[in-house]
C-alpha positions in Angstrom: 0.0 0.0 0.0 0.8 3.3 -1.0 2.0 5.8 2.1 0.6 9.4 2.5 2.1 12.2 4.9 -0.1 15.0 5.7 1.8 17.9 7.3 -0.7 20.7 8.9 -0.4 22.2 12.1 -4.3 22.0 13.0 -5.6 18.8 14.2 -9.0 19.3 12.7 -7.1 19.6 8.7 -5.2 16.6 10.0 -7.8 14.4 10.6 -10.1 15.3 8.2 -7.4 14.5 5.1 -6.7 11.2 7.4 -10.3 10.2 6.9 -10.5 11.2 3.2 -7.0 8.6 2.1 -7.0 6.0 5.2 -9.0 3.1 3.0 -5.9 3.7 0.0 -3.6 4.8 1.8 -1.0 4.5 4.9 -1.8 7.4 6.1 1.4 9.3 8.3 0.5 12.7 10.5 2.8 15.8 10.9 1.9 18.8 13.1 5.2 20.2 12.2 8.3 20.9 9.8 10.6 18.5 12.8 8.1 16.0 12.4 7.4 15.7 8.9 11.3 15.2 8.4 11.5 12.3 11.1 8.2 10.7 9.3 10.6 11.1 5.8 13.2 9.5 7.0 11.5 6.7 9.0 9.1 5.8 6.1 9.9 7.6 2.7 6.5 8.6 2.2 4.9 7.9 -1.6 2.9 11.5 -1.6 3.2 14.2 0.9 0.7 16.8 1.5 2.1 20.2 3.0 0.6 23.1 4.5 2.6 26.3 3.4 2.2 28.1 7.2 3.9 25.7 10.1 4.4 26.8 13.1 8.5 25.9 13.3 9.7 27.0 9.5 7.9 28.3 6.3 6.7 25.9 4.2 8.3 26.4 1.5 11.7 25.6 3.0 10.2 22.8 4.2 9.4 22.1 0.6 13.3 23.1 -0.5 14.8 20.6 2.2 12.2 17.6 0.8 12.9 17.6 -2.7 16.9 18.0 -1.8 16.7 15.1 0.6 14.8 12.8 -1.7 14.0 14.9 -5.4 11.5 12.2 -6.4 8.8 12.6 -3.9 5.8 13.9 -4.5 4.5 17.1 -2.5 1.7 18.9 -3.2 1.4 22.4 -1.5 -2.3 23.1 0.7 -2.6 26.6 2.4 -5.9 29.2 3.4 -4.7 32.3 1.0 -3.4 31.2 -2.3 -1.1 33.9 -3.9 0.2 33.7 -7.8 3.5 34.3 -6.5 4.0 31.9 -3.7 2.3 29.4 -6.3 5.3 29.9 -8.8 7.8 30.0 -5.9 6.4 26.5 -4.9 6.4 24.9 -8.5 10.3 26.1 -8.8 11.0 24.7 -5.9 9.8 21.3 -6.9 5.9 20.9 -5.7 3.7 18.9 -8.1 0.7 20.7 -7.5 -1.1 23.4 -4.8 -4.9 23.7 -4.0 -6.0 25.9 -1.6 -8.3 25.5 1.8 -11.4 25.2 1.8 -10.3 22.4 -1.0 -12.6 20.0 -3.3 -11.9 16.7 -2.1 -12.9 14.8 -5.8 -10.3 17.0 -6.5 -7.8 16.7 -4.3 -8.3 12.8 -4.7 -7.3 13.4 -8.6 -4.2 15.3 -8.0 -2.9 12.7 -5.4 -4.2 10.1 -8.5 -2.6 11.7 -11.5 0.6 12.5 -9.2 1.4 8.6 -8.9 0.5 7.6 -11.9 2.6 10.1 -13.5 5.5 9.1 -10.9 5.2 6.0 -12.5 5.3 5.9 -15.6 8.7 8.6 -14.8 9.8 5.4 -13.2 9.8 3.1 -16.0 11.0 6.1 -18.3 14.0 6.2 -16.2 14.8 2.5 -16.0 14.2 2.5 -20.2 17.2 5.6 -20.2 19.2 3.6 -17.6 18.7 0.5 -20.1 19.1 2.2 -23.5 22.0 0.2 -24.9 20.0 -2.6 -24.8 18.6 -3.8 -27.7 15.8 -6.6 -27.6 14.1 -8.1 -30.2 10.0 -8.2 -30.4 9.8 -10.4 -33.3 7.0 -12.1 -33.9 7.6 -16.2 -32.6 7.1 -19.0 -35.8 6.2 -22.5 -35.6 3.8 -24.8 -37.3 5.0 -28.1 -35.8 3.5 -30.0 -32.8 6.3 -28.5 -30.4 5.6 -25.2 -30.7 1.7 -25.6 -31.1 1.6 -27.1 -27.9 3.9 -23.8 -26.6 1.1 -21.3 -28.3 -1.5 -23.4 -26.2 0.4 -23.5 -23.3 0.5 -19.3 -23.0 -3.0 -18.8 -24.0 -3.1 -21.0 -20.9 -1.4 -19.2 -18.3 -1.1 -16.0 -19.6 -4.2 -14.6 -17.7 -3.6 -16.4 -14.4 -0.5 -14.8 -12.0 1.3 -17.9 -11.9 5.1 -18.0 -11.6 6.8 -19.4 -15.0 9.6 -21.5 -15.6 10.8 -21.3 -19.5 13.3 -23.8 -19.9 15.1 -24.1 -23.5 18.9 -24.0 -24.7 21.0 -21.0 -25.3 19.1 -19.2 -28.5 15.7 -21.0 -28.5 13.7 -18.2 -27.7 12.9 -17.9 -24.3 12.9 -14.4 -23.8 10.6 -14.0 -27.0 8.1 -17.0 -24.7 8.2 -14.9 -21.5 7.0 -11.4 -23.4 4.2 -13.6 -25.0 2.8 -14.4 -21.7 3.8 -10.8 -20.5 1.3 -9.2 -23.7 -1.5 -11.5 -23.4 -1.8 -11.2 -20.0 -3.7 -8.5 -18.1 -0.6 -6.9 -16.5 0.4 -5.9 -20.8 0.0 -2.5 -20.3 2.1 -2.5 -17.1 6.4 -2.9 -17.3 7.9 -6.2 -18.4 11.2 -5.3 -16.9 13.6 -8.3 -17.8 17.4 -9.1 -16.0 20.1 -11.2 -17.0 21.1 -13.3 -14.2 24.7 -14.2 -15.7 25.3 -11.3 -17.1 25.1 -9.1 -13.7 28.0 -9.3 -10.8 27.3 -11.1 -7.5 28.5 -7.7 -5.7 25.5 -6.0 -7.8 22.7 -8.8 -8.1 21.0 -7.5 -4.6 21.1 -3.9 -5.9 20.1 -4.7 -9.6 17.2 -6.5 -8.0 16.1 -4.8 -4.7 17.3 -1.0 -5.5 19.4 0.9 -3.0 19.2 4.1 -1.0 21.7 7.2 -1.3 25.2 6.6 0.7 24.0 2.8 1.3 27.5 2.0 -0.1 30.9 3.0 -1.5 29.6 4.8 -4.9 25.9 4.6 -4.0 25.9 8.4 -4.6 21.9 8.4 -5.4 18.9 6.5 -4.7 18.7 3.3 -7.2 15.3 1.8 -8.0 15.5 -1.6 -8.2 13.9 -3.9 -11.0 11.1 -5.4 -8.5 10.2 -2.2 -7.9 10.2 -1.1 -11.4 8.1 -4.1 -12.1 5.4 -3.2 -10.0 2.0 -4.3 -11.8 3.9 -5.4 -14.1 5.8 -8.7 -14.8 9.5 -9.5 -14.1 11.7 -11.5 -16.0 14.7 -13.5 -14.5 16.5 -14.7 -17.3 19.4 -17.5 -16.4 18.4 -17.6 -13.0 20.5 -21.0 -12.5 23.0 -18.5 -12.0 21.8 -17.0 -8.6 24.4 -17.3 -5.9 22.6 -19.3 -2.7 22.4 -16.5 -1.2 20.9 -14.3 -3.4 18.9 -17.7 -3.8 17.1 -17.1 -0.5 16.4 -12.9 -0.8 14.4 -14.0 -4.0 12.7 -16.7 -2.4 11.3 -14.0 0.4 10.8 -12.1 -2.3 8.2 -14.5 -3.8 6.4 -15.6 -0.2 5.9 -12.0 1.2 6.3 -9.7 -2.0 8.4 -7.6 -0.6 11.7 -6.2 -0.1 13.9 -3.9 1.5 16.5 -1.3 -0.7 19.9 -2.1 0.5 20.5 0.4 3.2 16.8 1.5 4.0 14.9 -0.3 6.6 11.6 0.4 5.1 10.1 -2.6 3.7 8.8 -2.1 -0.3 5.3 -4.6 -1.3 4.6 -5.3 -4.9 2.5 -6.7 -7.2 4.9 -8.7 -9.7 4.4 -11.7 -11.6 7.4 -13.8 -11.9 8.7 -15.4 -15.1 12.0 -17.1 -14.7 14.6 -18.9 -17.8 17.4 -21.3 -17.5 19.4 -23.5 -20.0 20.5 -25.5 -17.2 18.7 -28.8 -15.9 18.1 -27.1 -11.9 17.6 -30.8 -10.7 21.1 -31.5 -11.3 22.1 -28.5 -9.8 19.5 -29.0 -6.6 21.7 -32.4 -6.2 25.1 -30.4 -6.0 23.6 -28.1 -3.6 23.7 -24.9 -6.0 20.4 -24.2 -6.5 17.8 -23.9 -3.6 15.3 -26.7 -3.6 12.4 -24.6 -1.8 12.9 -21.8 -4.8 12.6 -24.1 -7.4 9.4 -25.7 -6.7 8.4 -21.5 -6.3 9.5 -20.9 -9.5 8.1 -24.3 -11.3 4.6 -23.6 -10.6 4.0 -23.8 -14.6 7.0 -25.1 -16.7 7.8 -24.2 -20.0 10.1 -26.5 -22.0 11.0 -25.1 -25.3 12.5 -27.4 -28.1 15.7 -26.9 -29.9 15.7 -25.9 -33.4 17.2 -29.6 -34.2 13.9 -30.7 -33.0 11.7 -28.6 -35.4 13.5 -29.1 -38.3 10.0 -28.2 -39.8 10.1 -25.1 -38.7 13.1 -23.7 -40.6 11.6 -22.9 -44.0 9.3 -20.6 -42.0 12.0 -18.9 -40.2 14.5 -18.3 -43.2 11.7 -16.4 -44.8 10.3 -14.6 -41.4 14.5 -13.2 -41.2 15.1 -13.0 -44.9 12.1 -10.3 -44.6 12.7 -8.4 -41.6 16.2 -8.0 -42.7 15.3 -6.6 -45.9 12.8 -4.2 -44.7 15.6 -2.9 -42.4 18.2 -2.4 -44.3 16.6 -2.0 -47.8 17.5 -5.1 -49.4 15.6 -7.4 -52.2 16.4 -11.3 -51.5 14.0 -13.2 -51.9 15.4 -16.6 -50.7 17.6 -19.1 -50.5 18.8 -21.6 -52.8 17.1 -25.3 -52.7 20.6 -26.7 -52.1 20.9 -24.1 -49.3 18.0 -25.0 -47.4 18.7 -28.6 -47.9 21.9 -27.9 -46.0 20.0 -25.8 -43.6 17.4 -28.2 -42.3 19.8 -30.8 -42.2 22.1 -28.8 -40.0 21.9 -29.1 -36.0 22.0 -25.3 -35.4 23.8 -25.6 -31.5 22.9 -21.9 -31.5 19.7 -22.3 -32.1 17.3 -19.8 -33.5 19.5 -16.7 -32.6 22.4 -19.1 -35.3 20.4 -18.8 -37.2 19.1 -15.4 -37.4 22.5 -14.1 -37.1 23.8 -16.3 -40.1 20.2 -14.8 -42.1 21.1 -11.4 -41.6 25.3 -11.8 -42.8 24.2 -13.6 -45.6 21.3 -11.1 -47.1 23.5 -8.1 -46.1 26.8 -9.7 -48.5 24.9 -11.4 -51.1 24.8 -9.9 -54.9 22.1 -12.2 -55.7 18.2 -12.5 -55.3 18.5 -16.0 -54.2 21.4 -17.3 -51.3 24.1 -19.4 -53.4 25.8 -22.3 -51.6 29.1 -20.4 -52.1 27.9 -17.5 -49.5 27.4 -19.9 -46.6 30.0 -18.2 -44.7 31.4 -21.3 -42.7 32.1 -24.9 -43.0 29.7 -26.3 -39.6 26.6 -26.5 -42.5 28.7 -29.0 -43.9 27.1 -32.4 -42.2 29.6 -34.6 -43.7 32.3 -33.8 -41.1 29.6 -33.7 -38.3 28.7 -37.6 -39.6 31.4 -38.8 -39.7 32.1 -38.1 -35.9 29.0 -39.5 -35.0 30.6 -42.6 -36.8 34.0 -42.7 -35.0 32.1 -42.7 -31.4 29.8 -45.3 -32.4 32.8 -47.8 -33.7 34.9 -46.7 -30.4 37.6 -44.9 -32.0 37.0 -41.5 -30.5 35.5 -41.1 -27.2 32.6 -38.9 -26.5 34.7 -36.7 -23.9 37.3 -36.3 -27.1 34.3 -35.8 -29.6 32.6 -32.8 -27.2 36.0 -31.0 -26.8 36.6 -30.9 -31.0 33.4 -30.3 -31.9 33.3 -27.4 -29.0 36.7 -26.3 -30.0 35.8 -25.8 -33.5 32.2 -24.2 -33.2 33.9 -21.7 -31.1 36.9 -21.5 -33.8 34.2 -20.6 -36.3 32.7 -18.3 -34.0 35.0 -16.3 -33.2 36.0 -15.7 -37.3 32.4 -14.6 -37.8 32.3 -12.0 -35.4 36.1 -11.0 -36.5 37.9 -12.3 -33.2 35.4 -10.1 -31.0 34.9 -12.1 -28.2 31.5 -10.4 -27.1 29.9 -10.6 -30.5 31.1 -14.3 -30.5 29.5 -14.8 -27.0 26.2 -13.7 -28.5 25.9 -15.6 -31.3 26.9 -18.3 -28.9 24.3 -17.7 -26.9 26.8 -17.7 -23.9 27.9 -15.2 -21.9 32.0 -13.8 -22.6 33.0 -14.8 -19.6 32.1 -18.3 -20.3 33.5 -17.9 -24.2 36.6 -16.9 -22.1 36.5 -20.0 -20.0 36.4 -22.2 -22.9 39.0 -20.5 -24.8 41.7 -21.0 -22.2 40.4 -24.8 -21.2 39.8 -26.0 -25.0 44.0 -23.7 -25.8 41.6 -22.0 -28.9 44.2 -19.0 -29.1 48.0 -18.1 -28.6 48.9 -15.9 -25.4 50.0 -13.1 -28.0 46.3 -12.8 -29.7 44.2 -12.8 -26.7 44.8 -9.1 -25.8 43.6 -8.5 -29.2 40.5 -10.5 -28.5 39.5 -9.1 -25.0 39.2 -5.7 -26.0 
């Protein structure tokens, strides 16, 4: 619930306004300037309503100090003689609104309505600006086959209910593109879908990222942080990767779920929200519940509705449809006229396993319709070797008849999808994380363990 500090030195004003807002509000009382600023500090009131003439300082001081201690709270000015003056005076210094006594309280109620609503949408403006270099892709999802038709049925499903999700899926398989489904046909669609990368995010950070912190709550902390729960609120929250929580980051998120609330590192006051929880992992969690990494309790939370998405090896018929949903979008982009791919190419391309999945192949749509000459995709412009199955087959064989092991088999074909990553994205390590579908430091990892590069061309690469 939503708090409300009324600031008036008469009883009767006091009282009155506490009658009007107690059934939406927390209501918090003030008779003076001393007392309002405890009441800010002790509960960082959502809306605070201030009479201009107290009996220890002016009003608008009072006003000046609020919006300096804490610029994002809303105050909305109340006195007996309303002046054009002090009205400017008070809008400088940061008020939202002023209405005069003897006051309409429909009206009143409107400007307290209209002042949080606007707050929040300034909320979710501000995570967008903090988010900016993020790009994300709404693209429609495709499918005709039996796997993703049961997936389409699945989130017409669920999406109106407020059950928490687990999407599970390999790297690239679209889980992100699942969760916003749910997200848009569910009522909470004109609300935030506010999404975080569990991997991608610091240990040190997660809590903050999550919970949001208060000014000076640590070293760098120099202004108040809303956190992505909060951001979220009436909205839905998405927790990609979350097999990557530590344990005890584990345990704030399962609070998190059973109360709805939180506490910003550093402030004692305790935040409730309405969120809806969709959660993503391309790890099996049972395995890691065995190895004691992942919380049991949280993921039976968190697997109220599961959410298994195939692999793209496993809807073979679903490529056709996705060549030409990516050979369309690209052109319309960037202004290009392909109109396909070759018969020999898309022979090649269903009979491919794609370990990258959809986002592969995407990635390998858009090089190949941005460098082509022609209408139609040639075999000569595939632009590496992995769409050749031969090589792939004849592994396969040398396991089967015992000559290779599988441990041996993984690290070469690992060692050489990574090789031909990393000369499609030009020996940038974070473009060869994405098309990976992997995070860099995990690309990183790999290169050192699998001995990919020479000491002398690694600098190169990090950069």
């Amino acid at each position: 619930m939503k708090s409300l500090l009324i600031v008036d030195d008469e009883i009767g004003a006091r009282e009155s306004l506490k009658m009007v807002f107690k059934e939406d509000f927390e209501v918090l009382l003030a008779k003076s300037a001393e007392e309002s600023f405890s009441q800010m500090k002790e509960h960082t009131p959502d809306v605070i309503l201030l009479d201009i003439l107290l009996p220890d300082l002016d009003g608008l001081k009072v006003l000046e100090r609020m919006k300096r201690e804490d610029p994002d709270t809303i105050v909305i000015m109340i006195t007996a003689t309303r002046t054009v003056r002090t009205a400017v005076e008070a809008m400088k210094l940061g008020a939202y609104d002023y209405v005069t006594k003897p006051f309409d309280l429909d009206e009143l109620r409107l400007i307290v309505n209209r002042a949080l609503s606007n707050q929040a949408l300034q909320k979710e403006v501000k995570y967008l600006r903090e988010r900016i270099d993020q790009r994300y892709d709404f693209g429609r999802m495709i499918g005709k086959g039996n796997g993703m038709k049961h997936i389409f049925h699945l989130i017409e499903q669920i999406a109106p209910s407020r059950a928490t999700v687990l999407v599970m899926g390999e790297s690239g398989t679209g889980k992100e593109l699942v969760s916003r489904a749910i997200h848009h046909q569910s009522p909470r669609k004109n609300f935030p879908f506010i999404t975080i990368n569990c991997a991608a995010i610091p240990e040190t950070l997660m809590e903050s990222e999550l919970f949001g912190h208060e000014k000076g709550a640590f070293t760098n902390a120099i202004e108040k942080k809303l956190g992505r729960c909060e951001v979220a609120h009436q909205g839905t929250l998405f927790l990609d990767e979350i097999g990557e929580l530590s344990l005890a980051t584990q345990a704030k998120m399962l609070r998190f779920l059973e109360e709805k609330e939180f506490n910003r590192v550093g402030s004692p006051k305790t935040i409730k929200v309405d969120v809806r929880l969709i959660t993503a992992t391309n790890k099996d969690l049972t395995q890691q519940i065995k190895k004691g990494e992942f919380r049991e309790d949280l993921y039976y939370r968190i697997n109220v509705v599961p959410i298994v998405i195939p692999p793209l090896r496993d809807r073979r018929e679903d490529i056709p449809l996705l060549i030409e949903h990516f050979i369309k979008k690209i052109n319309d982009e960037n202004g290009k006229r392909v109109k396909g791919v070759s018969e020999e190419v898309l022979t090649r391309m269903i009979q491919y396993d794609w370990p990258g999945n959809v986002r592969e192949l995407e990635n390998l749509i858009e090089r190949m319709v941005a460098l082509t000459p022609n209408e139609t995709i040639q075999p000569c412009e595939l632009p590496f070797s992995s769409l050749d199955t031969s090589k792939t087959n004849g592994l396969k064989e040398s396991i089967l008849q015992g000559n290779v092991s599988l441990l041996k088999a993984e690290e070469e074909f690992e060692r050489e999808l990574i090789s031909d990553a990393l000369k499609r994205a030009n020996n940038v390590q974070s473009q060869a994380a994405e098309l990976l579908g992997i995070s860099r430091r995990i690309l990183k990892y790999k290169i050192d363990k699998l001995g990919i590069l020479q000491d002398s061309s690694r600098s190169i690469l990090e950069q």
